[in-house]
C-alpha positions as CSV (number, residue, x, y, z in Angstrom):
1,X,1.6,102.2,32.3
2,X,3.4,103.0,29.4
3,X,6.6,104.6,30.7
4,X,7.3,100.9,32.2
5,X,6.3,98.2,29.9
6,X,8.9,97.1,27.0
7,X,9.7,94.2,25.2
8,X,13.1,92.7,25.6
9,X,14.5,92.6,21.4
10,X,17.9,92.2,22.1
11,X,18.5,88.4,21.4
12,X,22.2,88.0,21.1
13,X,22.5,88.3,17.4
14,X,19.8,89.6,16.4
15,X,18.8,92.9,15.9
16,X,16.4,94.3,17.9
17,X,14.1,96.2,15.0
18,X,11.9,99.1,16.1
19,X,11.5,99.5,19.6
20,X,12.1,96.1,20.2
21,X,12.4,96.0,23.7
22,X,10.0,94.2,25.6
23,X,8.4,95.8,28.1
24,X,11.3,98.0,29.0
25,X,12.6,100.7,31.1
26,X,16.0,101.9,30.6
27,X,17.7,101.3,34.1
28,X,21.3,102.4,35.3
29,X,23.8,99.9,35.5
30,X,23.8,97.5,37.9
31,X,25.7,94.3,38.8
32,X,22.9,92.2,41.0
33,X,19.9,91.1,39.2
34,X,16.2,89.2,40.4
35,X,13.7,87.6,38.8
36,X,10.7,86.4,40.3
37,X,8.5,83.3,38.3
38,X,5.2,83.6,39.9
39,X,3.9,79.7,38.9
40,X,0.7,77.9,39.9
41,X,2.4,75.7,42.4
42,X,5.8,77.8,43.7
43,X,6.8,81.2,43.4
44,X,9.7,80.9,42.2
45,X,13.2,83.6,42.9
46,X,16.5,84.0,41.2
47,X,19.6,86.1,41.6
48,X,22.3,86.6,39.7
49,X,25.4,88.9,40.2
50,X,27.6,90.1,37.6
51,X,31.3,89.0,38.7
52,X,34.4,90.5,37.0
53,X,31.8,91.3,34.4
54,X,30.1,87.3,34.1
55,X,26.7,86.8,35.6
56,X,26.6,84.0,38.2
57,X,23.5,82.7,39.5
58,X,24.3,82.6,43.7
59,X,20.7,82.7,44.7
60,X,17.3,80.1,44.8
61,X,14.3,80.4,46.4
62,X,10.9,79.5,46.8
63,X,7.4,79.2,48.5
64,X,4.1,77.3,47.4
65,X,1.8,79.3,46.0
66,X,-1.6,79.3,47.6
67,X,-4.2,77.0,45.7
68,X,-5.4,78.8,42.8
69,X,-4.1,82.1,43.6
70,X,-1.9,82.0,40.7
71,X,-4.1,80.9,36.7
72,X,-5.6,83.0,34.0
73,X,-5.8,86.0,36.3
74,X,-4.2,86.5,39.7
75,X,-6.4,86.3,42.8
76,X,-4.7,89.2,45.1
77,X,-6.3,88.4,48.3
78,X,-4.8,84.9,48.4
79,X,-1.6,86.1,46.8
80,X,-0.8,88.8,48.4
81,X,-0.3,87.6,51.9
82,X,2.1,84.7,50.6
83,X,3.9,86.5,48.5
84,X,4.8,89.3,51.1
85,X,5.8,87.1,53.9
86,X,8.1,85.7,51.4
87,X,9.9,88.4,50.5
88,X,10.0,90.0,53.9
89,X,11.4,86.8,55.2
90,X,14.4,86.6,52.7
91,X,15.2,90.1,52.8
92,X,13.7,91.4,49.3
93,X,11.5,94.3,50.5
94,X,12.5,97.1,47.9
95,X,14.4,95.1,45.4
96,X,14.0,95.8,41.5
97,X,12.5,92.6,39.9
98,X,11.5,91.1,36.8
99,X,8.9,88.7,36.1
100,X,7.2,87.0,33.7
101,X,3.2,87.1,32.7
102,X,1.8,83.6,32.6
103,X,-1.6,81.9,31.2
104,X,-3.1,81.3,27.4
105,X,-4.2,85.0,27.4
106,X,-0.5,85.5,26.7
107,X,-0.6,85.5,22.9
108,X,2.6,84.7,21.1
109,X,3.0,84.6,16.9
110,X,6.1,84.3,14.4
111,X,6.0,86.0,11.4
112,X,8.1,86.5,8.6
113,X,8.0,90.4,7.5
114,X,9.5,92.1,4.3
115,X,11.9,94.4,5.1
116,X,10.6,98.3,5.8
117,X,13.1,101.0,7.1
118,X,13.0,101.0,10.9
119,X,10.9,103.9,11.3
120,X,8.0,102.0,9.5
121,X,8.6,98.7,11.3
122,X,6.2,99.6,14.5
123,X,2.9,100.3,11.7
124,X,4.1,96.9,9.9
125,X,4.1,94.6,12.9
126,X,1.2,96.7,14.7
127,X,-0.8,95.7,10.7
128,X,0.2,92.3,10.9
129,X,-1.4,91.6,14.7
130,X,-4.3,92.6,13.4
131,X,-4.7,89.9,11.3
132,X,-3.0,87.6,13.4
133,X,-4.6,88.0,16.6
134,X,-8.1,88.2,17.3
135,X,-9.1,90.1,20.0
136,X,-8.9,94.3,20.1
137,X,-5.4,95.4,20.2
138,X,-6.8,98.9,22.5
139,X,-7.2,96.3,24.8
140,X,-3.4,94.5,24.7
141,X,0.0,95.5,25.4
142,X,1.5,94.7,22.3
143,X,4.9,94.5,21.5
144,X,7.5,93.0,18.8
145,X,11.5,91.3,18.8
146,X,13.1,91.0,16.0
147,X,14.9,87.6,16.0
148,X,16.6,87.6,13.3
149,X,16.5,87.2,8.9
150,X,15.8,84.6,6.4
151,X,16.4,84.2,3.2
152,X,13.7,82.6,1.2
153,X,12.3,81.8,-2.3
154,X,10.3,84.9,-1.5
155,X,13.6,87.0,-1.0
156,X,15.1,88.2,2.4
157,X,12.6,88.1,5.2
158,X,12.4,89.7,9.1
159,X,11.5,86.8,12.0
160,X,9.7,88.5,14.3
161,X,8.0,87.4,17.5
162,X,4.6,89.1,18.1
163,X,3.5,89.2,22.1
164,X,0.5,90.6,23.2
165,X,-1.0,90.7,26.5
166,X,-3.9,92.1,28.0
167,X,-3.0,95.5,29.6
168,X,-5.4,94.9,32.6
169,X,-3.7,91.3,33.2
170,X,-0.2,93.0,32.8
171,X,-1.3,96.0,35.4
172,X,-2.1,93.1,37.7
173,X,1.0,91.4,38.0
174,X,2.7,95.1,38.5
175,X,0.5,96.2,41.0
176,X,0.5,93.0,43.2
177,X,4.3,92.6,43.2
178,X,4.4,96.4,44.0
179,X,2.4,95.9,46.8
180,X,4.1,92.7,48.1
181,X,7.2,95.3,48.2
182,X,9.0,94.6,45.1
183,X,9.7,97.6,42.8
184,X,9.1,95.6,39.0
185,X,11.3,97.1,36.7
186,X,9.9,94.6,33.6
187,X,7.6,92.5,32.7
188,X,9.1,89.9,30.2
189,X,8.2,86.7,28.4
190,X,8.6,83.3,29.9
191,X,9.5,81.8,26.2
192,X,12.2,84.5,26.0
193,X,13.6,83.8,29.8
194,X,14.3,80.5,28.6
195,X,15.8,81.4,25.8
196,X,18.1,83.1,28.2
197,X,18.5,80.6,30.3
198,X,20.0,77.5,28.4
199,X,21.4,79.3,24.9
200,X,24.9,77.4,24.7
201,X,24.0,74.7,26.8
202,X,24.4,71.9,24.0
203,X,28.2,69.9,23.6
204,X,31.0,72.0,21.7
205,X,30.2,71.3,18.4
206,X,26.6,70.5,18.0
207,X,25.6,72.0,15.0
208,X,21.8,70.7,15.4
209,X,18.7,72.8,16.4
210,X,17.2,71.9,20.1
211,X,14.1,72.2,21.8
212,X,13.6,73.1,25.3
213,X,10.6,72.1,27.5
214,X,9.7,73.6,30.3
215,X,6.9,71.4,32.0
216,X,4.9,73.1,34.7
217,X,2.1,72.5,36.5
218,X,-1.0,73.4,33.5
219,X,1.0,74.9,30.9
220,X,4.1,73.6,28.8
221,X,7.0,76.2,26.9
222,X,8.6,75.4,23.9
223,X,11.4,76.6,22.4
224,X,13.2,75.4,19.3
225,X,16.8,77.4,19.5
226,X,19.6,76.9,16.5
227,X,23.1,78.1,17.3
228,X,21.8,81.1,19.5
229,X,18.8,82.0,17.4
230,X,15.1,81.3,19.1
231,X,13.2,80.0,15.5
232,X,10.1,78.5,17.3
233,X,8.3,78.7,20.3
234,X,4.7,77.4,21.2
235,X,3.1,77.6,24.4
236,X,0.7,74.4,25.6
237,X,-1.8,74.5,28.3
238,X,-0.8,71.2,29.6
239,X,1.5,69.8,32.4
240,X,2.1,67.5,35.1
241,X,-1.7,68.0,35.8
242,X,-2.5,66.0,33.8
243,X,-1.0,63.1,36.2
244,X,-2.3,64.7,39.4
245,X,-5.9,64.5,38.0
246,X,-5.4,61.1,36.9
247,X,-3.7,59.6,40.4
248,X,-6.7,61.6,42.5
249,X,-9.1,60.2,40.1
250,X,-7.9,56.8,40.7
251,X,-7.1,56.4,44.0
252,X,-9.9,58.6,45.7
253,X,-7.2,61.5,46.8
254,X,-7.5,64.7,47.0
255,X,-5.8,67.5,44.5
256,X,-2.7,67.9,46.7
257,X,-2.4,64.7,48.4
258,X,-2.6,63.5,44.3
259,X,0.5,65.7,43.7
260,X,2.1,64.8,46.8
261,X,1.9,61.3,46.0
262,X,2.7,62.0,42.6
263,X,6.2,63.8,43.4
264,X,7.0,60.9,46.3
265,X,6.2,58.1,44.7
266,X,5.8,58.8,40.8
267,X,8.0,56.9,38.5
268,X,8.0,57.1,34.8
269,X,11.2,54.8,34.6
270,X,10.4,52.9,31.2
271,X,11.7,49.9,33.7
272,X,9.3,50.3,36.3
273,X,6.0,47.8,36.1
274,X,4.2,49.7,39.0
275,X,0.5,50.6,38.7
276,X,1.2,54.0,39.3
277,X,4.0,54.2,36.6
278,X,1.1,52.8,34.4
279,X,-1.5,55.3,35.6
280,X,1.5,58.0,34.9
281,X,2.2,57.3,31.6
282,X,-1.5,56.9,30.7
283,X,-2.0,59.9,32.1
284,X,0.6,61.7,30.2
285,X,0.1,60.2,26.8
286,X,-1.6,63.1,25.6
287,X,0.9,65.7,26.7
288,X,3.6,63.4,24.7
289,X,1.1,63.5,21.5
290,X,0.9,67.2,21.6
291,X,4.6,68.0,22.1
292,X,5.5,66.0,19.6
293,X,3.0,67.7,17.3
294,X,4.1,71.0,17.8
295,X,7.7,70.0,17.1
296,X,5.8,68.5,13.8
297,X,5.0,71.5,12.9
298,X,8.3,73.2,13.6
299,X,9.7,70.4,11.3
300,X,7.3,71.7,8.6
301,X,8.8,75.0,7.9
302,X,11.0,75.6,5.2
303,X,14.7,75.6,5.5
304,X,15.0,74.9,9.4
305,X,17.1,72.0,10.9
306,X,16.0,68.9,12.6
307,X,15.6,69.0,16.2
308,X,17.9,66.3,17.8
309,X,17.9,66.4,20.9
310,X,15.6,67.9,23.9
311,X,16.5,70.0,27.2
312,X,13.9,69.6,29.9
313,X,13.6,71.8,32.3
314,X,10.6,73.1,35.3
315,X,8.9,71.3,37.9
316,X,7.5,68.0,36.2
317,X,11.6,67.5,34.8
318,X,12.4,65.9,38.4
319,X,10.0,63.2,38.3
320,X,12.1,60.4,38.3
321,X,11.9,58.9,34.6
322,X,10.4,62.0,33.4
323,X,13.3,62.5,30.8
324,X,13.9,59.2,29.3
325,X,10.0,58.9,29.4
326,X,9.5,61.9,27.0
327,X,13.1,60.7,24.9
328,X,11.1,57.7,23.7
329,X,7.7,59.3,23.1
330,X,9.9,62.0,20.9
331,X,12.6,59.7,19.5
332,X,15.7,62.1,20.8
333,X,18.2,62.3,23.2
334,X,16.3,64.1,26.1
335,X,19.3,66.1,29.3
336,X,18.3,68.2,32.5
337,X,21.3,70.3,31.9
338,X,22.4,73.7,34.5
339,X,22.6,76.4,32.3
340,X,25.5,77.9,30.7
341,X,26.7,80.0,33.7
342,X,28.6,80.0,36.8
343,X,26.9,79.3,40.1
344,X,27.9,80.6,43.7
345,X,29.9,77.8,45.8
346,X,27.7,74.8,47.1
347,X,24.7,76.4,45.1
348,X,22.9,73.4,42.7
349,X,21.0,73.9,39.8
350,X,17.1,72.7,40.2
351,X,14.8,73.0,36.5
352,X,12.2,74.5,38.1
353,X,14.2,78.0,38.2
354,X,14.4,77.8,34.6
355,X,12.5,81.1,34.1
356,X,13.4,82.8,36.9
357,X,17.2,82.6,36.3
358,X,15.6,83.6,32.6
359,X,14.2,86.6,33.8
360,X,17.4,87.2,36.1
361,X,19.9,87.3,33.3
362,X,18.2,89.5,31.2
363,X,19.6,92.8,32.0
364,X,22.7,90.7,32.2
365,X,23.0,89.0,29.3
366,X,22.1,92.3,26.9
C-alpha cells in the first residue's frame, strides 16, 4: 500500500517539510485531471483540464449514492454496483482519479513544532501523534503538511497538519474504486480539497481571514484560510441531517421523502413565517451553536486575524435561505461564491462539487 499513499504538502506557500506529500505517487505530466467525492447522498465527479497552462473546470457530474452505502466504512455490495454503472455510463472506465476519505475516523490535528533539520522532521511529527492521537499508529496511515511558520513568544514555530487514517479504511476506498474501473492515483483530504478549491476567492483587497463551510449531509468542514495560508480546520459530524430527522419526525415521513421535502420546499429565508422554516431553523440551531464554537476557538489562538466573512459551500449551501440563515447565527457576511477558476462554456458552478473540483486541482494547482 505504501508505494501509493502520500500526503499532498505543497500548499502554495508553504513548504512542504519532510515528505510532505499526502498520500502521493509521483505521476507524469498530465493536462486532464478527476476527482471523485464519494458523499453520503451523491457521488460526486469533477474534471479539470489544464488550458494554455490554467486549469479550467469543464466537467460535473453525479449519481445518488445508495442509502447507507457510503458512512464510517463503505458497504461494497451496495456501492459497487452504483458506482460502476456510473462510471461506465459517462465514459470513466480506466481514468486516473483522486478522492477523498470521509467519516470521524479521519483524524485531523494542528500543531506547532520547533524547528528540526528536515531529515528529523518525520521522527518529530511521527512523536508528536503519539501524544496527540489516541489510537495505535501500526494501525493508521499517517502522514504530515507543513503549512507554514509562526513566530511566537516561544520563538519561530512549524504549523503542521497531522492526518491519520486507518490503513484498512484507506485500502477500502482504493480497492472499491479500483474495482468500479477507476485507476486511484491518491487518496487526499477533504479539508485540503477545499482549501484548493476557493483560495483567492475573496474581493481584491481583503486582507481578513475566512472560513469556509462545507455542509453535507452528517458531517460539516471547516476551514479558516488567511491570504493563501489554511491556519484552522475542524471537521463536525453534523449537517443538513439534522433537518431531515427533524421534518420526518414531525410530519410522519420517511428518511428520503423528509429530504425530499426538505430540498423542495425547505426555506430558511429569515422572512419566511412557515412552519417548516420554523421546524428548519429549530432543527439546525445546534449545528449554528457548534460552528460558531469552533470558529470560537479559532478566535482563541494567539496572533491570528478575525474571521469576517464566511464561504458556504456543499449540498445543504442551496437550501434557499441557508446563507443568510447561518450569516446571522455567525454575525458575518456569509457568499456561495464559484471558485477562483475558469469554467468550460455554459458549465455553472453548483457547491456541492466543492471537494471534488478540490481533489481535481490538486495535481494542477502544485
Amino acid at each position: 500500500m505504501k508505494r501509493w499513499l502520500g500526503f499532498t504538502g505543497r500548499l502554495r506557500g508553504a513548504s512542504t517539510g519532510g515528505e510532505g506529500p499526502f498520500w502521493h505517487r509521483v505521476l507524469p505530466k498530465k493536462t486532464r485531471y478527476v476527482g471523485v467525492d464519494l458523499g453520503t447522498e451523491y457521488i460526486k465527479v469533477a474534471e479539470v483540464h489544464l488550458v494554455k497552462g490554467h486549469p479550467q473546470i469543464v466537467g460535473l457530474l453525479n449519481c445518488p449514492t445508495p442509502e447507507g452505502a457510503v458512512g464510517e466504512t463503505l458497504d461494497e455490495e451496495r456501492l459497487l454496483p452504483v458506482l460502476a454503472e456510473f462510471v461506465e455510463q459517462n465514459g470513466l472506465s480506466r481514468r486516473e482519479v483522486i478522492t477523498a476519505v470521509a467519516g470521524s475516523q479521519v483524524i485531523t490535528r494542528h500543531v506547532r513544532l520547533a524547528p528540526v533539520p528536515s531529515r528529523q522532521l518525520e521522527a518529530a511529527v511521527r512523536e508528536e501523534a503519539a501524544r496527540q492521537i489516541p489510537k495505535s499508529l501500526d494501525e493508521l496511515v499517517l502522514r504530515h503538511v507543513l503549512l507554514g511558520t509562526e513566530d511566537g513568544p516561544a520563538g519561530r514555530r512549524w504549523h503542521v497538519l497531522l492526518v491519520a487514517a486507518p490503513a484498512a479504511l484507506v485500502q477500502q476506498y482504493y480497492e472499491v474504486l479500483m474495482q468500479a474501473g477507476l485507476v486511484v492515483t491518491a487518496v487526499d483530504l477533504q479539508l485540503l480539497a477545499l482549501w484548493r478549491t476557493f483560495q483567492g476567492v475573496v474581493p481584491a483587497g481583503y486582507e481578513g481571514a475566512y472560513a469556509v463551510v462545507d455542509v453535507g449531509a452528517t458531517t460539516t468542514h471547516v476551514a479558516v484560510i488567511d491570504g493563501r495560508e489554511l491556519k484552522f480546520s475542524r471537521t463536525l459530524g453534523m449537517g443538513a441531517q439534522a433537518a431531515y430527522t427533524a421534518v420526518a419526525g414531525h410530519y410522519g415521513l420517511e428518511p428520503g421523502a423528509a429530504r425530499e421535502m426538505v430540498v423542495r420546499e425547505g426555506n430558511l429565508s429569515l422572512e419566511s413565517d412557515s412552519q417548516l422554516c420554523f421546524l428548519l431553523r429549530e432543527a439546525l440551531a445546534e449545528f449554528t451553536g457548534e460552528l460558531r464554537r469552533s470558529l470560537d476557538f479559532y478566535h482563541s489562538q494567539e496572533q491570528v486575524r478575525p474571521v469576517e466573512r464566511v464561504v458556504l459551500s456543499g449540498g445543504a449551501s442551496r437550501l434557499e435561505g441557508f446563507d443568510a440563515f447561518l450569516g446571522e447565527a455567525l454575525a458575518v457576511p456569509v457568499e456561495v461564491p464559484p471558485p477562483a477558476v475558469d469554467f468550460a462554456p455554459d458549465l455553472a458552478w453548483d457547491p456541492r462539487y466543492a471537494v471534488a473540483a478540490g481533489l481535481a486541482l490538486r495535481e494542477a494547482v502544485t
